[in-house]
N, C-alpha and C positions, 0 to 999 in steps of 0.2 A: 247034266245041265251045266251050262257054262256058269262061270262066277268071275271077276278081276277085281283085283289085286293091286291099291294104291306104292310103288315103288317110296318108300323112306327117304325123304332128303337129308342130303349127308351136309357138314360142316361145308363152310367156305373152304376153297382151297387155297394154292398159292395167290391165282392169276385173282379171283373174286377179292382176298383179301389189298391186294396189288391195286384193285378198281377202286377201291376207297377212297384210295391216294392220287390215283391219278386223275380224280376228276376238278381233282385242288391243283393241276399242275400249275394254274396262275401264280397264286402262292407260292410255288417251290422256284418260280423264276425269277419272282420280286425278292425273295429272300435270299436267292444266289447273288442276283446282283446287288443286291445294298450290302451282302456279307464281301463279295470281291472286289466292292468298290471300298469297305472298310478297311481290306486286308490291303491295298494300294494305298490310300491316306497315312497308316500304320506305316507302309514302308516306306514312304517320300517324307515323314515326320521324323524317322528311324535313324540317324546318323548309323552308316553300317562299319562294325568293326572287325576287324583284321586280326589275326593272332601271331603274334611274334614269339619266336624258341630260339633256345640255342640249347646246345648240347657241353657238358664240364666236365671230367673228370676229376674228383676228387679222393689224393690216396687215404686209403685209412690206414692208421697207423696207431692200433690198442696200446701196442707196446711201447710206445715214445720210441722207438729207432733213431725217427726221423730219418735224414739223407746221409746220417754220418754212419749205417749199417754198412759194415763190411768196408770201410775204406780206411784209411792211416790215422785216420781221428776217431775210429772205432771207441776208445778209451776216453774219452771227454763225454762221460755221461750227464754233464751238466746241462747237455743242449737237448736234453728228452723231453718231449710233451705229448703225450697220449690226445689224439683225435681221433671221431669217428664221421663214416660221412652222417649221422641224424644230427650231430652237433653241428657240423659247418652249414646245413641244410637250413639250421634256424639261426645262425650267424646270417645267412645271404637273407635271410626273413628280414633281420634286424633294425626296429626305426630308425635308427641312429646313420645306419650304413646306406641305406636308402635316400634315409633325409639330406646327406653329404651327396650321394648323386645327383638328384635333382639342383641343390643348391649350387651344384659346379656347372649345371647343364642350363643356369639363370630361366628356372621353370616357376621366378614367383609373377610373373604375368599371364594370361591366354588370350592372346588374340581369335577376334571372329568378326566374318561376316554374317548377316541379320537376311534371312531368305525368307521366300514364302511359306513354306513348309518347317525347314528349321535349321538352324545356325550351321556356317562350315567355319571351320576351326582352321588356323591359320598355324605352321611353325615351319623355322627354317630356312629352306628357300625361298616359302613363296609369301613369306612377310614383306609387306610394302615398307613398313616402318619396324624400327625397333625401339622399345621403351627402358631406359635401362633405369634401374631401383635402386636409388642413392639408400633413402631407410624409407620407414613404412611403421605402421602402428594397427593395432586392432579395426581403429575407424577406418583406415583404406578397406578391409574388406567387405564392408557394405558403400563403396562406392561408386556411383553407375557416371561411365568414362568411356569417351568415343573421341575420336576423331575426324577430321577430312581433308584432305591435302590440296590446299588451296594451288601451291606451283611446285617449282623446284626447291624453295627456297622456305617457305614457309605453311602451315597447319593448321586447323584455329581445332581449342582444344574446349570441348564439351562437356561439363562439368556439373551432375544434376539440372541441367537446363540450361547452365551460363557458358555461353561461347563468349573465348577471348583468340586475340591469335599471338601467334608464339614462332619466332624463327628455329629453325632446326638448330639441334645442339644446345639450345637456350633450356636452363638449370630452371626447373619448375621448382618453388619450393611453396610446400599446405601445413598446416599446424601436422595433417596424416601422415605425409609422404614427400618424399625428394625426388622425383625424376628427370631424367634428359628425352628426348626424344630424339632419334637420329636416323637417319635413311635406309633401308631396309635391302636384302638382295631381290626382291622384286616391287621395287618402287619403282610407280608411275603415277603420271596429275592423273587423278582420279574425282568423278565426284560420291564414289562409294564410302559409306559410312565404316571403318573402321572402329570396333566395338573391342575393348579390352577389358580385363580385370584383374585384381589383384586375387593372389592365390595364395591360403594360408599353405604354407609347405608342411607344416608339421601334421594337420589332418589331412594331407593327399599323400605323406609317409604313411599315416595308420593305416589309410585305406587300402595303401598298395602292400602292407604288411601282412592285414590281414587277409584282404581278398582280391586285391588286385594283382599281386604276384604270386603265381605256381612254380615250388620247388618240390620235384616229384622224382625220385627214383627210375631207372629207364624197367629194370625190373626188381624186383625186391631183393634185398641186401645186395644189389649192386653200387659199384664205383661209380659211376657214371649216372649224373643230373639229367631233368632236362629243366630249364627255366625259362615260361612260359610267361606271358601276360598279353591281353586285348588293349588295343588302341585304335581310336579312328583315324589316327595319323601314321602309319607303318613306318616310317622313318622317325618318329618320334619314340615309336616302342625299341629301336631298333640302337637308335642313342643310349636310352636308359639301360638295357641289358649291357652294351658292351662297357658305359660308365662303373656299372655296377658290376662286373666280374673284375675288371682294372683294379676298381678302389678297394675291393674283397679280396685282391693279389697283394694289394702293395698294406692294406693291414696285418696281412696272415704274415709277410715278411718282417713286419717292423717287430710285430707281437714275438717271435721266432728269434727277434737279436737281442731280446729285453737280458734274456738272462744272459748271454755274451759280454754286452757290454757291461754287466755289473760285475762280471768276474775277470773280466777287465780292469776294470778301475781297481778292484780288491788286490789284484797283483802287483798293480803300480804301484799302492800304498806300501807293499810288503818289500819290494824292489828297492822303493827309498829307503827305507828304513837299515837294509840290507847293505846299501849304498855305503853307507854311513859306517855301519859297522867294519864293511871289508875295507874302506881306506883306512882305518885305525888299525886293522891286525896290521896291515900290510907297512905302515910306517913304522910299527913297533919290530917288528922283523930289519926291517933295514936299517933302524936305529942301534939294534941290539948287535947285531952284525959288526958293524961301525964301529961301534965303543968297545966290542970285546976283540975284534981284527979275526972272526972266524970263518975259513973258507969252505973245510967241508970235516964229514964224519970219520972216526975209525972204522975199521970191519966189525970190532966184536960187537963195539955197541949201536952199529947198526944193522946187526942180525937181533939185538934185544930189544932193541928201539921197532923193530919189523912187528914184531910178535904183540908186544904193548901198542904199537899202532896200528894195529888190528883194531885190536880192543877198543882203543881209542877213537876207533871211527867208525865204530859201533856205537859208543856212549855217548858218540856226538849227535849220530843220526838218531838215536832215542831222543835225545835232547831237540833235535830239530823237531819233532812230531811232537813233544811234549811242548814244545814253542809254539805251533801250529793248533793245538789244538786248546791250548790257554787262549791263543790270539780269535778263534771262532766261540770259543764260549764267551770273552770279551764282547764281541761283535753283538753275538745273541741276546748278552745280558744288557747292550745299551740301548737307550732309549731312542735313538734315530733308526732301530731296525725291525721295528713291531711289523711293518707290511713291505718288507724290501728283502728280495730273493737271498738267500742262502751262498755266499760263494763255495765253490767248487772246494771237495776236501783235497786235490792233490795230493799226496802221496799218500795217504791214509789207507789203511788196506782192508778196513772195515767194511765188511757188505750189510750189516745193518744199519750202519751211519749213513752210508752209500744212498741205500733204498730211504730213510726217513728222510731225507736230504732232498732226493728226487719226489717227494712226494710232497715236502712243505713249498717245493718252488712251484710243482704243478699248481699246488692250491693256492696261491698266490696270483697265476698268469691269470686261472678259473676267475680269482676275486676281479682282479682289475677288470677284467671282459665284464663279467654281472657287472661292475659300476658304472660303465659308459651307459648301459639302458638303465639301469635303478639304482635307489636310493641306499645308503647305507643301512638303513632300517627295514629294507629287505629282508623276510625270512631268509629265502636261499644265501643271501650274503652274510647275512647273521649267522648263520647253519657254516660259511666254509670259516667267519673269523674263529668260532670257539673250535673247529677242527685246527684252525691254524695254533688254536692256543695251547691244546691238546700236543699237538707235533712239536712245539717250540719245547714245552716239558719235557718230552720223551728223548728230544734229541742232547740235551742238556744234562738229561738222566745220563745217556747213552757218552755222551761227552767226559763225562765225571767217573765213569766205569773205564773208559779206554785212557784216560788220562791217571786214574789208579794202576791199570796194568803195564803204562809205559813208566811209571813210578818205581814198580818194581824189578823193570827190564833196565832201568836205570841204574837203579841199585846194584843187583847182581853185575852187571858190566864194571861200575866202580869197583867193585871188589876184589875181577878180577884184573884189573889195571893197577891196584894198587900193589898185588904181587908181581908182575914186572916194572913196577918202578922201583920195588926195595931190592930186582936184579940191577939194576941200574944205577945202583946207589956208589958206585966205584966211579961209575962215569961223570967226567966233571963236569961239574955242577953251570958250566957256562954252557957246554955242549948240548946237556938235555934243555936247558932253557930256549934255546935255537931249537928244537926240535918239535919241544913244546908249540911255540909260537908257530913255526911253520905247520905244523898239524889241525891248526885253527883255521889258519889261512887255509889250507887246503878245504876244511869243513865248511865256511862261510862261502868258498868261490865254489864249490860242490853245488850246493842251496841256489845260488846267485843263477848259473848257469840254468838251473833245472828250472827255473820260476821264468828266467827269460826265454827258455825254449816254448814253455807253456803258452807265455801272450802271444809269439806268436804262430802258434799255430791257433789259440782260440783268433785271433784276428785272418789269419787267412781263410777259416771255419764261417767268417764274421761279412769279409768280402765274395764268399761264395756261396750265399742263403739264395737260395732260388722260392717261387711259391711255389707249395705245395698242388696245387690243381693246373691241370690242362685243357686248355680251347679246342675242343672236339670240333665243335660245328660253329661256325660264327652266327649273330645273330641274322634271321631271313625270318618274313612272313609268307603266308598265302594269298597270293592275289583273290584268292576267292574270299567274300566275306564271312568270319564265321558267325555272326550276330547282324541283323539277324538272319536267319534260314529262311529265304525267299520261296524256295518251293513248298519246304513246311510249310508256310503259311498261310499260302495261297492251299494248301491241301486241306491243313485245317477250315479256313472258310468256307472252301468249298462243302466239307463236311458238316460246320455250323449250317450255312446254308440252306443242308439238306435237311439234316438231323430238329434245327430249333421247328420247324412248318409241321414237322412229321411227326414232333413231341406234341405240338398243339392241336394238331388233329386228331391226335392218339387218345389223348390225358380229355379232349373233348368228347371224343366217343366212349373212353371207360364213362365218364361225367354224366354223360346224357341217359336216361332211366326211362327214355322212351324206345317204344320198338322204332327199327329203324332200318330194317331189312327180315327177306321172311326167315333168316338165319336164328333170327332170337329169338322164335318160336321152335327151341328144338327139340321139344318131347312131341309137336303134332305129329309124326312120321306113327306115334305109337297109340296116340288119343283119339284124333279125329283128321279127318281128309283136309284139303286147302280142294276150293272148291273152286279158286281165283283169285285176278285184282286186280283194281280197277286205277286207273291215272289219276290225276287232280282234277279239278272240275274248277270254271270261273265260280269268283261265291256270288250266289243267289241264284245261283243256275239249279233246279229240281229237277226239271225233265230234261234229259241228255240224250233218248233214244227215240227218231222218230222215223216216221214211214218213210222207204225211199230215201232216206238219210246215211249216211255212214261217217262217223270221225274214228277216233282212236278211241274213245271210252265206249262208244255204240257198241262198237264190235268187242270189247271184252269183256258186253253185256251179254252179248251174243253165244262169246266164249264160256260163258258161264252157262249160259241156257243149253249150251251143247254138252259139260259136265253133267249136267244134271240129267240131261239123258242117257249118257253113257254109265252115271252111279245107278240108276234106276232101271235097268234092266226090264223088270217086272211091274213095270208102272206102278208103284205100291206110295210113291212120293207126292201126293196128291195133295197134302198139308205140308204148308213147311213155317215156319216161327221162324222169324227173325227178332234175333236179341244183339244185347253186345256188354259189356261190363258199366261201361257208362255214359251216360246222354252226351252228346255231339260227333259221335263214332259213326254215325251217315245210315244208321237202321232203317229211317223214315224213306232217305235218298235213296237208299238200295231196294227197298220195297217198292216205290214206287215203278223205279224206272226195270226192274225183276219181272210185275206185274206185268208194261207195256212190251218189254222184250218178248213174254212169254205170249202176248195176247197177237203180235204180229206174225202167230204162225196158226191163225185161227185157234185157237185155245181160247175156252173161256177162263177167265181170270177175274177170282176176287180179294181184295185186298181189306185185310180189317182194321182198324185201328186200334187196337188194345193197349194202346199205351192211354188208360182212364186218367192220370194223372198230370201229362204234361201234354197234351195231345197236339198233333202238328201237320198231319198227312192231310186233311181236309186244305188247310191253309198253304201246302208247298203247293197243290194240285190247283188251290184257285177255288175250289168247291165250297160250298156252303149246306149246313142239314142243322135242323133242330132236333132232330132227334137222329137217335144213335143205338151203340151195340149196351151201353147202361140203361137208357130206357127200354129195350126188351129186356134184358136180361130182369126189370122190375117189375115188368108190367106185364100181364096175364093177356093183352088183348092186342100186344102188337106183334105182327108179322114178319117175316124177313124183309118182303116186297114192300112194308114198309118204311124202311130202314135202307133198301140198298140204292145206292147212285150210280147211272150211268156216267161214265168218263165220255165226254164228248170227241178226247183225242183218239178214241179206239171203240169201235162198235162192240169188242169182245172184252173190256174191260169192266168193271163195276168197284164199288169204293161203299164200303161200309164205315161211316166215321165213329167216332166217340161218345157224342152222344153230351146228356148233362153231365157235367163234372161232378164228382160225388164224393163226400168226404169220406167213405168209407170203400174204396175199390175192391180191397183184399173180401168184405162180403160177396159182393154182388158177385164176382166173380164164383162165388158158392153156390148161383144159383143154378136147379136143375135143369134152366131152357138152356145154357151153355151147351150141354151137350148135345140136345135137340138143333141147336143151331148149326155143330159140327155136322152132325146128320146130314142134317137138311141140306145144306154147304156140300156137300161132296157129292150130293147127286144132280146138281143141278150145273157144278161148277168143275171141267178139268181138273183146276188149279186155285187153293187157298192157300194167300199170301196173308201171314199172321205179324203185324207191325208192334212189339209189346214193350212193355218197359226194360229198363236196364237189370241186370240178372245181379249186380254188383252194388244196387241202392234198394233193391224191395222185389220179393220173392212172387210175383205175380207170373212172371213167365213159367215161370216151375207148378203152379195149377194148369195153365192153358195146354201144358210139355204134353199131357197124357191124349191128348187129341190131334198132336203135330204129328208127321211122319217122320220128319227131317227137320233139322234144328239147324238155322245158318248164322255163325256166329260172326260179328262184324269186328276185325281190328284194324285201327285207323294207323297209319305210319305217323309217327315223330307227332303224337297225341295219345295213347293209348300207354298206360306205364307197364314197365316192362311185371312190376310186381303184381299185378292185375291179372294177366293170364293164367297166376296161380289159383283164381276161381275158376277158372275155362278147365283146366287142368285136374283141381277137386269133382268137378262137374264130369268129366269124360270118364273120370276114375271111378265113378261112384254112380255112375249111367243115370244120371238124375237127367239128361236130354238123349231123347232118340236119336239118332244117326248123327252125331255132331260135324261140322262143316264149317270151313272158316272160309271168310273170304276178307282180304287183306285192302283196305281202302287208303285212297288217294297215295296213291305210290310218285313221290315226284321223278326228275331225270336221272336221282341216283339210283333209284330202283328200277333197273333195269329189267324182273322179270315182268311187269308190269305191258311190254309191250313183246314180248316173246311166249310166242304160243308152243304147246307140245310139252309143259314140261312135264306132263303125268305121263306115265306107263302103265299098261292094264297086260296083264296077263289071262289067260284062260286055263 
């Protein structure tokens, strides 16, 4: 014996999931265009900006070398300052150095034109007028200032509302501000509104300090910058870099001769002083000469005189070092040299003094730099003076230690000079004193000599300071704009576009708790069959199926009367109950018009109204009965034939109604002619169509169940909740209805099974 087999519907797929969406495509066009017409307003509102770089070489230099490694001035380690490029990196950062740019590049005005969209900004060449800023006070910056160029010759100038007019060149003077106005490199009569402002420079430094100028490494621990910043004027960014590595050249240079020039000056003092003393030896010698008539020495005693002037020009240059470093402990101990560099120790052969030396000037050059941005109450500046105060002791310690040990180099040399003078002691006493003298002379112009060679080689050291850094690349932008990204943005909307329609539609379908396709019925495949589904219906329409007729809902009444034959095999469906979870699900609609479908193929067909409580089927059909299936089911004396209605639209039809209303349904329905009525009903009739209440408000259909064949459960689309089905579901599981069947109502145009037939498979 054959048998079929209802095939399982499976989840949406792609293309079903895909249909959801695309039946909103209106929606995804209106929101494309309002999203690309936003992303176009965004860009004509957008003044677009340009990125301007150049590229720097900056050497590092840990060790102070500086440029004087390896060349003739090797030995002048006075001129060492240790840099690195992450220090000159936040040097080029600097407000101070910044703010000096702009100020040379007369950047405390901005000229602009006033468009529809939004401002274009004016500098350079294609300024009509120039405004030049005598002084200026806080109140200019909230000052709203325009112009219009009346001819060649004169302007009227617009002034929070008050136009005056003003000849070019003519000195404007406000309690705010002093300016000239004068004619620009692209002046012309215009009657365009020239809009200007005052620009605080000091907050357009912070700005550019902190985020308006990138100083970036090309790779890490590399020599080599690159110094980056946006402007909507590329020739304007193009100005500011090249200002600003100029004026970062000609600091690094000046900062670089500081200590030059004060070891400079420190020699000159020593030079006079020198001056001084060598004209006095030198006149006491020619004096002495004179008065005694001496022309030259003996041999013997000046082979004793050799040996002692050895000595003696030892004990002298102890003495010059011991002068030298009296003369810096001096220096150090007065009070004009608290924060003023160190001069050079020359001749000193100490490498501790050497190193604390180079190390109190560095912390000095460090101090002066921290002071041009901050204040002396500066942690970090606080932090290098008590190191400076630190260094000043230890050098002074270190001074006091080397000026003991030349004390005793002193000594021991006296000592042995004073034994070749007691050789000496035959020799006449005029002679040694000529010799004496001359020996001074020689030791002072010794000194004289070496201090003058010193300036100048520090001064040719002094006219040969180069800056430290090199112009890789000059300043250039990209004609493409990098702000904003036209394609990005337009990609982005396109994506808002798509994305904001498809969230709404999405977040509305999780939202909605009604069925809304036969998808969300997904355990029927295991419960109970789909037996159909039917379209929308106009409201107040009952009857949809008539002789001779055909629409779209007819026929998928039709489709349904054709399931049911093909479920029914064995003719055994002869009863079927229609229920549904809850009243306005279309039970009454589907019964009736179920009835007429099945009765147009000569079937007789009876339809009952067992819904005792809210009854309706009498009323869609137009029919009228005082009595009903509650008064038999009371009454001992009434008959079916008295109870049943012919339907006039169908000779094969009959309609058994409701009957008196009765406040106790759940009895009557106890009563034992119910099932003599089932009886009786299947012999006389095809087809009993059972109309009952809702299975999801009062348990009436579930008595009538055991005399149904087939149970046809009705679920309404986008009216039925979805949490409702979990009594369909208890009910199929629990086989409390015989052969369960659904059929899925008023399906609109997004329900597309609703008009495609075939979707069941039957196997054998």
């Amino acid at each position: 014996m054959a048998y079929h087999k209802q095939v399982p519907i499976n989840n949406p797929g792609i293309i079903a999931q895909a249909m959801k969406y695309v039946k909103y495509w209106h929606f995804f066009v209106i929101a494309l265009i309002l999203s690309l017409g936003a992303a176009w307003l965004y860009l004509q509102m957008t003044a677009p900006k340009y990125k301007v770089s150049s590229t720097l070489l900056v050497q590092d230099d840990a060790k102070g070398d500086g440029l004087l490694k390896g060349t003739a001035f090797s030995d002048l380690n006075m001129f060492r300052s240790s840099k690195t490029v992450i220090d000159e990196m936040e040097v080029m950062r600097s407000r101070d150095l910044i703010y000096g740019v702009l100020k040379d590049l007369n950047m405390e005005l901005s000229y602009f034109y006033e468009l529809t969209f939004r401002n274009q900004e004016l500098y350079g060449k294609t300024l009509p007028v120039v405004v030049r800023v005598g002084k200026n006070n806080d109140q200019a910056y909230r000052q709203k200032l325009s112009l219009t160029i009346l001819n060649k010759d004169q302007f009227i100038l617009n002034e929070n509302g008050k136009r005056t007019i003003y000849n070019f060149g003519y000195a404007i003077s406000r309690s705010q501000f002093n300016i000239t106005v004068v004619k620009g490199p692209a002046f012309k009569v215009s009657d365009q509104v020239i809009q200007f402002r005052f620009v605080d420079l000091r907050q357009l430094s912070q700005a550019y300090s902190t985020t308006g100028l990138t100083v970036l490494p090309v790779i890490k621990d590399a020599n080599t910058v690159v110094l980056s910043l946006m402007d909507v004027i590329p020739q304007r960014g193009m100005d500011i870099l090249e200002a600003l590595i100029s004026r970062y050249n000609r600091e690094n240079v000046n900062n670089k001769n500081v200590m030059a020039l004060n070891t400079i000056k420190f020699i000159d003092g020593k030079l006079k002083y020198l001056t001084k003393n060598l004209s006095g030896v030198e006149q006491d010698v020619e004096n002495y000469k004179r008065d005694n008539r001496i022309t030259e020495l003996s041999a013997d005693a000046q082979m004793n005189l050799q040996s002692s002037g050895n000595y003696n020009e030892q004990l002298a240059s102890s003495e010059v070092q011991l002068s030298l470093v009296q003369s810096i402990i001096n220096y150090l101990k007065g009070g004009n040299s608290t924060f003023e560099l160190v001069p050079t120790t020359l001749g000193l052969k100490d490498p501790t003094l050497q190193n604390l030396t180079d190390k109190y000037n560095n912390l000095q050059i460090e101090r002066e730099r921290l002071l041009r941005n901050n204040s002396v109450n500066n942690p970090l500046v606080v932090s290098l003076t008590e190191q400076l105060s630190g260094l000043k002791r230890s050098l002074l310690e270190n001074l006091t230690m080397i000026r003991r040990g030349l004390t005793l180099e002193r000594n021991k040399l006296s000592s042995k000079t004073s034994q070749f003078e007691n050789r000496l002691s035959h020799v006449p006493v005029m002679e040694r004193g000529l010799l004496e003298r001359s020996r001074e002379q020689s030791v002072k112009t010794t000194l004289y000599q070496y201090l003058l060679q010193k300036r100048e080689e520090t001064e040719l050291s002094l006219s040969a300071t180069i800056p430290t850094s090199k112009l890789i690349d000059k300043p250039a932008y990209n004609p493409i704009p990098a702000k904003p990204k036209v394609q990005l943005i337009y990609m982005l909307s396109i994506m808002a576009g798509l994305t904001i329609p498809f969230s709404v539609i999405y977040l509305k379908e999780k939202l909605n708790n009604k069925v809304k396709d036969i998808y969300d019925v997904q355990y029927i495949a295991a419960n109970g069959k789909i037996l159909g589904e039917l379209s929308h219906k106009a409201i107040g329409e009952s009857i949809v199926v008539h002789k001779n007729q055909s629409n779209t809902i007819s026929e998928l009444f039709r489709y349904i009367r054709s399931n049911l034959h093909f479920m029914d095999m064995s003719r055994h469906n002869k009863v079927l109950m229609v229920t549904s979870t809850s009243k306005g699900e279309g039970k009454t609609f589907f019964s009736i018009n179920l009835g007429i479908t099945l009765s147009l193929i000569n079937k007789k067909v009876v339809i009952l109204e067992f819904d005792l409580r809210k009854p309706d089927l009498l009323n869609s059909m137009k029919l009228q009965s005082k009595t009903g299936l509650s008064d038999y089911l009371k009454s001992e004396n009434l008959r079916v034939d008295d109870i049943l209605i012919k339907v006039p639209q169908s000779e094969h039809l009959s309609v058994i109604g409701c009957g008196e209303i009765s406040d106790s349904p759940s009895e009557i329905l106890m009563s034992p002619k119910l099932k003599i009525l089932f009886m009786e009903l299947r012999e006389r009739f095809d087809y009993v169509i059972v109309d009952t209440s809702p299975v999801g408000y009062v348990a009436d259909a579930f008595t009538i169940a055991e005399f149904a064949d087939s149970s046809i459960y009705l679920v309404r689309y986008n009216y039925t909740q979805k949490e409702d089905l979990a009594i369909f579901e208890e009910i199929c599981e629990n086989g409390r209805l015989k052969n369960p069947m659904i059929v899925l109502n008023d399906a609109g145009k997004g329900n597309k099974n609703a008009y495609k037939y075939g979707r069941y498979a039957y196997s054998a």
